[in-house]
N, C-alpha and C positions, 0 to 999 in steps of 0.2 A: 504493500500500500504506500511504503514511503516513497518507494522506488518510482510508483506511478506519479507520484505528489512531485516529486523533482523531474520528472521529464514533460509533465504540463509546465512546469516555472521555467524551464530549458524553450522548450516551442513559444511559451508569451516570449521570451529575451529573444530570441531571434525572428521572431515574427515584429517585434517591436522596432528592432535595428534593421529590420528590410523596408517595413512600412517608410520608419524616419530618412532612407537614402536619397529620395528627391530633395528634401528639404537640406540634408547633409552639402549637396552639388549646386544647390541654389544659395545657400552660404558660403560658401569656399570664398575665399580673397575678400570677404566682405567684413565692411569695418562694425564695431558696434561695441555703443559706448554702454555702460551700466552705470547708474547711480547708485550704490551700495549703504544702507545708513538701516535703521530704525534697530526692532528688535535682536535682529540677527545678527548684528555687531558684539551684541554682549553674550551670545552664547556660543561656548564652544563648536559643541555638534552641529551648529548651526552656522558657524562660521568654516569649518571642515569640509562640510557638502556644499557651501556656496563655494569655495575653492576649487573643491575637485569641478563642479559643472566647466568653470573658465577656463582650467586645465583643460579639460573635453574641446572647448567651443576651437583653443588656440592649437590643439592636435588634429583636429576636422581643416584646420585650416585657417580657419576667421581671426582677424584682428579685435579681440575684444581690451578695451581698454577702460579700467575700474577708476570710478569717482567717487570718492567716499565724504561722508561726514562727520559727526561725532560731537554733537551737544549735549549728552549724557555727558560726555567723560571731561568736555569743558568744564562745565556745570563743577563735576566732582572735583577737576582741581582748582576752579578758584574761593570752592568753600574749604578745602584743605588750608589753600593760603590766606583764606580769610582777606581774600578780595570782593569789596561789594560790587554785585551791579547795578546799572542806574538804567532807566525803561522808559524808550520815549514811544508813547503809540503803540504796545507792546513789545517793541524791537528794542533788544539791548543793545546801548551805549558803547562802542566797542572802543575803550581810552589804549594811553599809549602801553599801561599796565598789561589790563587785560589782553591786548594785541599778542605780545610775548606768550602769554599763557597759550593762547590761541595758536599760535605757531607751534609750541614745542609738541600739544598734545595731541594736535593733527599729523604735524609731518613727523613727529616721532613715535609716541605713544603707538597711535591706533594705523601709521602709514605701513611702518612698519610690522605689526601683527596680523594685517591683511597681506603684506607681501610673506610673510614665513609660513601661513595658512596655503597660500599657491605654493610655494618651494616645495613646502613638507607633503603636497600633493605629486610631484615629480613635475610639476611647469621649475620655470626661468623667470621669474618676475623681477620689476626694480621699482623701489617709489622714489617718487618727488614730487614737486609742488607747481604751482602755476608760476613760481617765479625762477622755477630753472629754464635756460635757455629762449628765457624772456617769452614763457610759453602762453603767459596768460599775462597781458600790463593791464592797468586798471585805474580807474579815476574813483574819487571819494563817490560813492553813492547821493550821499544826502550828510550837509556839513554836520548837523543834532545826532548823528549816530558815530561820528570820529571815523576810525578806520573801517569803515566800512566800505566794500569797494564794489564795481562791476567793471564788468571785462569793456574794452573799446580797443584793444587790439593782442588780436591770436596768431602765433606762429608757431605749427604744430611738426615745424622741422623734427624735433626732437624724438617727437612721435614715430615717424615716418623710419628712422633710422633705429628706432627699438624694433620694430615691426619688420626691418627685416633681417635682424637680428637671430628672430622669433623669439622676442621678449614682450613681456605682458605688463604696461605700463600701470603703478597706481599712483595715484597724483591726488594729493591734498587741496583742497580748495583756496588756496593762499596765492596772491598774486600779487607783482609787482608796482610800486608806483612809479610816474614818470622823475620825479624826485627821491628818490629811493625806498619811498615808502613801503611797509609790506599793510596789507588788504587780506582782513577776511572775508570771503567770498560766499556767498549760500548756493551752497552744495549743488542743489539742482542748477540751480542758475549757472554755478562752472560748468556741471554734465550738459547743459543743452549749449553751451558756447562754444567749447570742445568738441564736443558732435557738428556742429555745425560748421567750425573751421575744417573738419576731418570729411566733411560731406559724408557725415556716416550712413549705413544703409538702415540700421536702429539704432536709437536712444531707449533703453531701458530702464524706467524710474521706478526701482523698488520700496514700495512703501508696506506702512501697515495695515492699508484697507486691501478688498480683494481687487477696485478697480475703480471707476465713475461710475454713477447710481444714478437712476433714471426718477422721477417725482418720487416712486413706487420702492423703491430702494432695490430695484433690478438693477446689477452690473451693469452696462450695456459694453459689449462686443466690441465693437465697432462705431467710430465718432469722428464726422466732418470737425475742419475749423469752426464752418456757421455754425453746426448742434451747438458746441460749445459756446460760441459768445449768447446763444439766444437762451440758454441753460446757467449762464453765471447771470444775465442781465433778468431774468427771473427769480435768482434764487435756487433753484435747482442744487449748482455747484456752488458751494459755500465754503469760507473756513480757508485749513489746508490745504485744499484741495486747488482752490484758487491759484496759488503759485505754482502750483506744477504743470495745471492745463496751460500758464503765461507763458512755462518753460518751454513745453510742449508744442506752442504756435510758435514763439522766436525760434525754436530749433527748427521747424517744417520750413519758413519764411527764410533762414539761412541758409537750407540745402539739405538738412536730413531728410530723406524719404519718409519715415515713417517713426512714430515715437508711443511706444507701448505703456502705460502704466499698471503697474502689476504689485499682486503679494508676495514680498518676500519673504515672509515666514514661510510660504506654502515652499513644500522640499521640492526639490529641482524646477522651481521656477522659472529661469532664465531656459531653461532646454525645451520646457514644455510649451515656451510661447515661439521657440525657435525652430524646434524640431520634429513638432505635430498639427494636425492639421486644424484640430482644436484652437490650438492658443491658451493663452490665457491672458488675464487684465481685459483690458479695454486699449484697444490699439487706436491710434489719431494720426489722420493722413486725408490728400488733398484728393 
């Protein structure tokens, strides 16, 4: 009986990996950026299997290139150091203090334990930031928020020559001023910039919901630009959600094809929206 039990789990795994070959050929040499952040940052097992998927994606072939965040672990080091924040509009104040915190615990802390996550999986990864090789420059966002930045000019040289390396880029949200400044960046808003300089063929924004919610709170599948503006100027899309559909249209308007938002908690997410005919999240394209 057990015998039988393992030659049915034998026939699904390769009926699985036949069905997914179209999709395998149809990604080959294809770019695709990931935003990587919420709850699956802070768990092992959950940081393990997100690994190995990118491992997978850069062995098929695909240039996938990881954009992380990490406002948990901010959070936790500047109550360690007993640095206050100060909140304008709910957006923290990012001063010249906090700035450093921001730096050390992005490109070092959490840049680095999502690159040893790929390695200890058998990929080749390396992190850095937006401000290596002048990959992200960036002007003050909004003067009330300090260092806060957004991107206004990308050269993704750096990229190009990891990629054919076959190295799997992760890159902290941190960008350069034209005055030397460093800029913290929000995370999606690097990943759809990035994507966008890369003319990626996906931007993947993993989050904690399963996708965008119709009135009815149906996922929906599938989402023009218009759905979207006529769905935030309703109400519809609210909240969080907001910034990532903004993401989502500047990344389509710069040149990504297609831009997915999806659950990262759910186990093999990134394959399942890449490598079945299903999907998953809720994909936005023109």
């Amino acid at each position: 009986m057990k015998k039988q039990s393992m030659n049915r789990d034998w026939i699904t795994t390769a009926r699985t990996l036949s069905e997914a070959l179209p999709f395998l050929q149809r990604y080959a040499g294809a770019t695709v950026v990931i935003k990587f952040g919420g709850n699956a940052m802070g768990d092992d097992n959950a940081m393990a299997g997100f690994a190995r998927d990118i491992v997978l994606m850069r062995q098929v072939g695909m240039n996938p290139v990881v954009v992380h965040g990490g406002g948990p672990m901010i959070n936790e080091m500047l109550a360690r150091l007993n640095i206050e924040s100060h909140f304008v509009n709910g957006k923290r104040v990012t001063d010249a203090a906090i700035v450093e915190v921001v730096e050390m615990v992005l490109s070092g802390r959490v840049n680095k334990r999502i690159v040893q996550a790929i390695n200890a999986e058998g990929g080749k990864a390396v992190g850095l930031s937006g401000k290596d090789a002048n990959l992200m420059v960036c002007e003050q966002a909004d003067p009330a928020l300090g260092f806060v930045g957004k991107p206004v000019d990308m050269d993704p040289t750096i990229l190009r020559t990891l990629f054919d390396a076959e190295t799997i880029p992760v890159i902290a949200p941190l960008g350069a001023g034209k005055n030397g400044e460093t800029f913290n960046v929000n995370g999606d808003t690097a990943a759809g910039a990035i994507a966008a300089a890369l003319n990626a063929d996906r931007l993947l924004l993993l989050t904690d919901v399963a996708g965008v919610k119709d009135e009815n709170g149906v996922v929906l599948t599938e989402i023009t630009p218009t759905q979207i503006d006529a769905m935030v100027k309703d109400g519809t899309i609210a909240g969080g959600m907001i910034p990532k559909t903004e993401t989502a249209l500047m990344a389509l308007a710069g040149g990504v094809r297609a831009v997915v938002i999806l659950d990262g908690r759910a186990s093999n997410a990134c394959l399942l929206e890449l490598f079945t005919e299903h999907g998953a999240g809720s994909i936005i394209r023109t």
